[in-house]
C-alpha positions in Angstrom: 0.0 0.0 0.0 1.3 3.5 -0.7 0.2 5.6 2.1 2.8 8.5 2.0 1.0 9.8 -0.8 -2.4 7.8 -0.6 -5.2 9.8 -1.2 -3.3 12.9 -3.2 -3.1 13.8 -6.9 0.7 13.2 -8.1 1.6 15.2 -11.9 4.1 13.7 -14.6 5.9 16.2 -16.6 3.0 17.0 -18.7 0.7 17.6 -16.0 -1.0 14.9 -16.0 -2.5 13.3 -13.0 -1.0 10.0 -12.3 -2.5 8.0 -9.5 0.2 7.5 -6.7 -1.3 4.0 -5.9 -0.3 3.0 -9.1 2.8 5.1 -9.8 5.0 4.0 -6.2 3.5 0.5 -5.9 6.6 -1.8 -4.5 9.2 1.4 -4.7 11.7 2.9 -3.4 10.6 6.8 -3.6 12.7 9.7 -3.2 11.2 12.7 -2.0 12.8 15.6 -3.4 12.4 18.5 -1.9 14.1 21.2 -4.0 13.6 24.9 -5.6 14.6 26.7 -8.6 15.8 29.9 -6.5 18.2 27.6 -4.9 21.6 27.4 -6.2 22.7 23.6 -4.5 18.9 22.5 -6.0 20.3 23.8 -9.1 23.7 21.9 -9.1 22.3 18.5 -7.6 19.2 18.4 -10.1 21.4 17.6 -13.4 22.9 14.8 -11.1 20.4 13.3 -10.1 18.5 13.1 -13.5 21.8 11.1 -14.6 20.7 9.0 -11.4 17.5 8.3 -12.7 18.1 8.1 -16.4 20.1 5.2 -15.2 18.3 3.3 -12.8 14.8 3.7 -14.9 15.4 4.3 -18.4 18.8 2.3 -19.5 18.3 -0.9 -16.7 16.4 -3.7 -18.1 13.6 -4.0 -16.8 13.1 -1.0 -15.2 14.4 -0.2 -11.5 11.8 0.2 -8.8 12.5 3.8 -8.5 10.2 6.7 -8.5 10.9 10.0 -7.3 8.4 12.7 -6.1 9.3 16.5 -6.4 8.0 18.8 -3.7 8.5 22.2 -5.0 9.7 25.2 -2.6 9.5 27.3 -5.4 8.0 30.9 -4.8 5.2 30.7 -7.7 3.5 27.8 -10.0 4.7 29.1 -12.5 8.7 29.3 -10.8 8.0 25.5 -10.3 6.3 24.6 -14.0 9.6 26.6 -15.0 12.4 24.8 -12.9 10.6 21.4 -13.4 10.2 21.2 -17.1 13.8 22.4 -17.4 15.8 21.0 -14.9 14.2 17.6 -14.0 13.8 14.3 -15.1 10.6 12.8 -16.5 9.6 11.8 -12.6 6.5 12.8 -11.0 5.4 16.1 -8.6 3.0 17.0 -5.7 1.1 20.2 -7.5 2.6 23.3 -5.9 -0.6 24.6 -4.7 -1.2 21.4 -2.4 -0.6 21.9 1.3 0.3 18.6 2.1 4.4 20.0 1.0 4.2 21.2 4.7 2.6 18.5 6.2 5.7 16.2 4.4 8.3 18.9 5.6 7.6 18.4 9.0 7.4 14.7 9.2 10.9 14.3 7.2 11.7 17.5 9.4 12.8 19.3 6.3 14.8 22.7 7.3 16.5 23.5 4.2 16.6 22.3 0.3 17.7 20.8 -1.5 16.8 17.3 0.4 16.4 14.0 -0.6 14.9 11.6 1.6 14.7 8.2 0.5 11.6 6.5 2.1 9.9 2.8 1.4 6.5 3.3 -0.4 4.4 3.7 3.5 6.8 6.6 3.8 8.9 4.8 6.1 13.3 6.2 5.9 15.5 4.3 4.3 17.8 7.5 4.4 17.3 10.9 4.7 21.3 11.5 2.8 19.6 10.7 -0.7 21.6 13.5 -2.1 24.9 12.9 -0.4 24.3 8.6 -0.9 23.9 9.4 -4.8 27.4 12.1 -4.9 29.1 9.4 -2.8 28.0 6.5 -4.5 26.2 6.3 -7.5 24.3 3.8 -8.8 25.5 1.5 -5.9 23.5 3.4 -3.2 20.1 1.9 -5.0 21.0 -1.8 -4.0 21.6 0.0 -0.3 18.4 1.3 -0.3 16.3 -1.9 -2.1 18.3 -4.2 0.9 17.3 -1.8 3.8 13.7 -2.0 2.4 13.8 -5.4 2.3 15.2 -5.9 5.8 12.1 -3.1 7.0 9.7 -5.5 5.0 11.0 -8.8 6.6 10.9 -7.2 10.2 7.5 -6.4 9.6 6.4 -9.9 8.5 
């Protein structure tokens, strides 16, 4: 079940709604919290559209991968701008949805950009997404799909 975003309208790249019950569905999500205005956002985008390009477009089949962008960008249109032009063909929470704060607090969120990697209920596998892809690569994927795995075998 995907409960960190259960209940909400995700958008693709085109603005589309896409159905997060569908769209995270045994994933690994990255919740990227990031903004146009933001120089570091700026500089760790292009990296980790590489990171994704990777693990869901040139991997065979498909990694189990999705990543979520939570915009802290002043305006929609800031966000429509930064998104279509700096990201990668992943999904977004709408900028006008409140529920950005609500996620900011719970992954306690004081400054962007941030990537917290979480299992599809929105439970951490890491909250050093963005230092775990600089540092590692591709490699840090397998690190996150194990710790899932160990959470989901816990759980029973």
């Amino acid at each position: 079940m995907v409960e960190v975003f259960s209940g909400r309208t995700l958008l693709n790249k085109e603005g589309a709604v896409v159905d997060p019950e569908e769209a995270l569905r045994n994933k690994v999500v990255g919740i990227y919290f990031s903004g146009g205005w933001c120089p570091p956002c700026r500089d760790f985008t292009p990296i980790l559209c590489d990171f994704y390009t990777d693990l869901i477009e040139e991997s065979d089949p498909p990694a189990q991968f999705e990543i979520v962008f939570i915009s802290s960008d002043k305006s929609p249109e800031d966000m429509i701008e930064y998104y279509h032009d700096m990201h990668g063909d992943w999904l977004s929470l709408p900028w006008h949805d409140q529920y950005k704060h609500d996620l900011q607090k719970k992954y306690n969120i004081t400054a962007v950009p941030k990537l917290v990697i979480v299992k599809e209920n929105g439970e951490v596998i890491t909250e050093k997404g963005r230092k775990q892809i600089r540092d590692q690569g591709l490699a840090c994927f397998r690190n996150w799909l194990e710790v899932a795995e160990i959470f989901q075998n816990f759980r029973g």
